[in-house]
C-alpha positions, 0 to 999 in steps of 0.5 A: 949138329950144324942147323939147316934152313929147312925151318925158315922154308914154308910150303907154296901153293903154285895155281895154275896159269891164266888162259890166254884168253883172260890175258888179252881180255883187258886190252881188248876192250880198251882198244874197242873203246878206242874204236867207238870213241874214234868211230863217232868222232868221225861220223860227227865230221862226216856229219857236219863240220861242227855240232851244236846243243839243240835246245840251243836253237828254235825249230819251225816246221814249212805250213801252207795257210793263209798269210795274214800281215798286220801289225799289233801294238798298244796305242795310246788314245790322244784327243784328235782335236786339241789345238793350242790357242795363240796371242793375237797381239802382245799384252796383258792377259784376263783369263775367264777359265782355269783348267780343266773348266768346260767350255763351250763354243764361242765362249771368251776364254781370255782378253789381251789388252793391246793398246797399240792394236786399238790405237791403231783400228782407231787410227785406221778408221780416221784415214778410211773416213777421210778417204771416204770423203774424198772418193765422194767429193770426187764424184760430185766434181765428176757430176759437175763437169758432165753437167758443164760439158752438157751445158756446153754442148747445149749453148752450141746446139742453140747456137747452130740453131740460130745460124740456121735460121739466120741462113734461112732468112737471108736466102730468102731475102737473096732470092727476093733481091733484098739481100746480096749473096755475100751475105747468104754466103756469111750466113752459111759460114756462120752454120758451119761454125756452129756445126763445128762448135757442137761437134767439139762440144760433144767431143769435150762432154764424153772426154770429160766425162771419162776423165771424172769417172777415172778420177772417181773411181781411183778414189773410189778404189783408195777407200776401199783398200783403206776399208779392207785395212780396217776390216783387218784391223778390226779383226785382228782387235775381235781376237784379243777376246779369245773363244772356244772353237768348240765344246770342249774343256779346257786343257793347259793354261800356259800363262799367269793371271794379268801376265804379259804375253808376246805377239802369237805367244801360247796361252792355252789349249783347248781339248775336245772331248767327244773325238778321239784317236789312237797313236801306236808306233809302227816298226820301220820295217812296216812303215813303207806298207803302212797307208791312210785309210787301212782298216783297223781293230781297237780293243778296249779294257773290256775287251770290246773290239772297235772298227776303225782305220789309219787317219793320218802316217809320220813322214818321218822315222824316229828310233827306228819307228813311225808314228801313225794315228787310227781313228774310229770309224763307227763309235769309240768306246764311252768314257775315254780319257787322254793316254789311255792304253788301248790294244791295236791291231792295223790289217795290211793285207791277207795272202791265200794259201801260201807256203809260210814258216815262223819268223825269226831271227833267220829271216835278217841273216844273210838277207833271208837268202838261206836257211838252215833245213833239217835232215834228219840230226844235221842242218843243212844251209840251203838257199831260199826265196822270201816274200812277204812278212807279218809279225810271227810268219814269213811267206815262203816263195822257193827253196822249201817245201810243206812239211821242212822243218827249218831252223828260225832261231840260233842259226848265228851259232852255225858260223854259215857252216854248209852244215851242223850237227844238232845233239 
């Protein structure tokens, strides 16, 4: 018999068709995703033109308080007197102290030999004492010549008083006919001449006496410059022997034993102990409000505060900072040495109840004329007004209010975009 296929044939269990609910299911949900997905990347540009990472930035919140501006540093304690002396004179140098020695006032610290400066006092002295001779030798000429002119001047006086009486004589012999009156007549020329005589005489008696005196006193006024050259002279010799200014110690020795030193050559410092000041560098941003006088805050290792105040400001600016000097104002801190580290703290001024936020990097962007607030998850820029600063705030004079939270750090990641998104 012809076989059939009906051994190859198994038997199928046919199921029942999906509902079409269950059909469409997976599509659905793909297409919702799609919704969401497309919904929130549209809020995000409704929101903001680009989103940031939010610990990618710093956030401050607008307070009203009291705006105290200083400026805190670590200073570095220097002597406030510590001078350097010099050599008066090129020579050879004998030091009397080493460094570190104590020393007090007046005390000869080292000895230049100069024997061209003393050659020179000794050459100096030889020309006053010359000019001293001079200006008395031109004295005694002046006493002389008064005493010819009075001489002079007496002879004549005598002389006139002899034509007199010879005039007397004569008029009496005229009147009793025993002279002629040619005689009375030449006896009283005679007066006359000698009247002229002791008027020229006493004329020559102040002219010479005023010509000695000038000649005198030219002299006089020689030796006395020549005198103010010695005195120069010997000073300057005085200073070979070099002296403490002070009690003090001594700092650096600039030169060897019995070495030659140039003319106003260093050759050592001096260092005073017993006053001290702090030297801290101010940023140039604080250097136009920074003045001489301003009081100050010294903290010690202990922690001890001291009072003091800005003695002296750089008038110039280096790497971006100045250098400013505070001394004590009461006492100082007992056993300070030469660069020591102490804390300072120089007070500006202080600002009652004011608008204020944390400073940052905000405040140099843009010139501080914006700023970027928070509303809500975006930031917005908006435009602000700054007054004045201190180190960790900034006072606020427009554009913000109390409670505003700003963002004060990060906002360069923002491109100036009007506003950003925080995740």
């Amino acid at each position: 018999m012809i076989r059939d296929t009906s051994a190859q044939d198994r038997p199928v269990t046919t199921t029942a068709p999906a509902p079409r609910l269950r059909r469409w299911a997976l599509p659905a949900g793909g297409a919702l995703l799609v919704l969401l997905l497309i919904a929130f990347a549209a809020r995000g540009w409704l929101a903001g033109s680009q989103s940031i990472d939010s610990s990618r930035v710093r956030i401050a919140e607008v307070t009203r308080g009291d705006l105290v501006r200083d400026i805190s540093g670590e200073g570095r304690v220097i002597a406030a007197n510590s001078p350097t002396l010099y050599a008066i004179a090129s020579g050879v140098v004998t030091l009397h102290v080493v460094a570190g020695d104590v020393v007090k006032k007046g005390q000869p610290l080292a000895e230049i030999d100069s024997p061209e400066l003393r050659s020179k006092l000794a050459q100096e002295q030889t020309t006053l004492a010359s000019m001293e001779a001079e200006a008395s030798r031109a004295n005694l000429d002046a006493t002389l010549t008064r005493a010819q002119s009075r001489k002079l001047l007496d002879q004549a006086r005598i002389e006139q008083i002899a034509a007199e009486r010879d005039l007397q004589r004569y008029q009496t012999g005229y009147e009793g006919g025993a002279v002629p009156q040619i005689d009375v007549a030449r006896a009283e020329d005679e007066v006359k001449k000698a009247q002229i005589g002791v008027a020229q005489a006493n004329r020559d008696l102040s002219l010479q006496g005023q010509g000695a005196g000038l000649d005198a006193r030219n002299k006089r006024l020689l030796a006395d410059r020549q005198k103010a050259v010695v005195a120069e002279v010997q000073r300057q010799v005085d200073l070979l022997t070099i002296r403490s200014p002070f009690d003090g110690q001594v700092g650096q020795v600039q030169v060897q034993q019995r070495s030659s030193v140039a003319l106003n050559g260093p050759v050592l410092s001096v260092v005073d102990l017993s006053v001290f000041e702090v030297e801290i560098k101010v940023p140039e941003s604080f250097a136009r409000d920074l003045a001489i006088g301003m009081p100050a805050r010294l903290t010690s290792g202990s922690g001890e505060p001291y009072p003091g105040e800005v003695s002296a400001v750089s008038p110039e600016v280096v790497n971006g900072e100045v250098v400013a000097r505070i001394r004590f104002s009461d006492k100082q801190p007992p056993g300070l040495r030469q660069n020591q580290r102490l804390s300072a703290r120089v007070l500006l001024d202080t600002r009652k109840n004011v608008l204020m936020v944390e400073r940052g990097p905000f405040v140099d962007q843009g010139g501080g004329r914006y700023a970027y607030v928070m509303d809500g998850s975006s930031a917005r820029r908006t435009p602000i007004e700054l007054g004045a600063s201190s180190l960790s705030q900034v006072e606020v004079l427009g554009g913000l209010k109390e409670g505003d939270k700003v963002v004060v750090s990060g906002s360069d990641l923002f491109n100036e975009e009007p506003q950003v998104t925080l995740n």
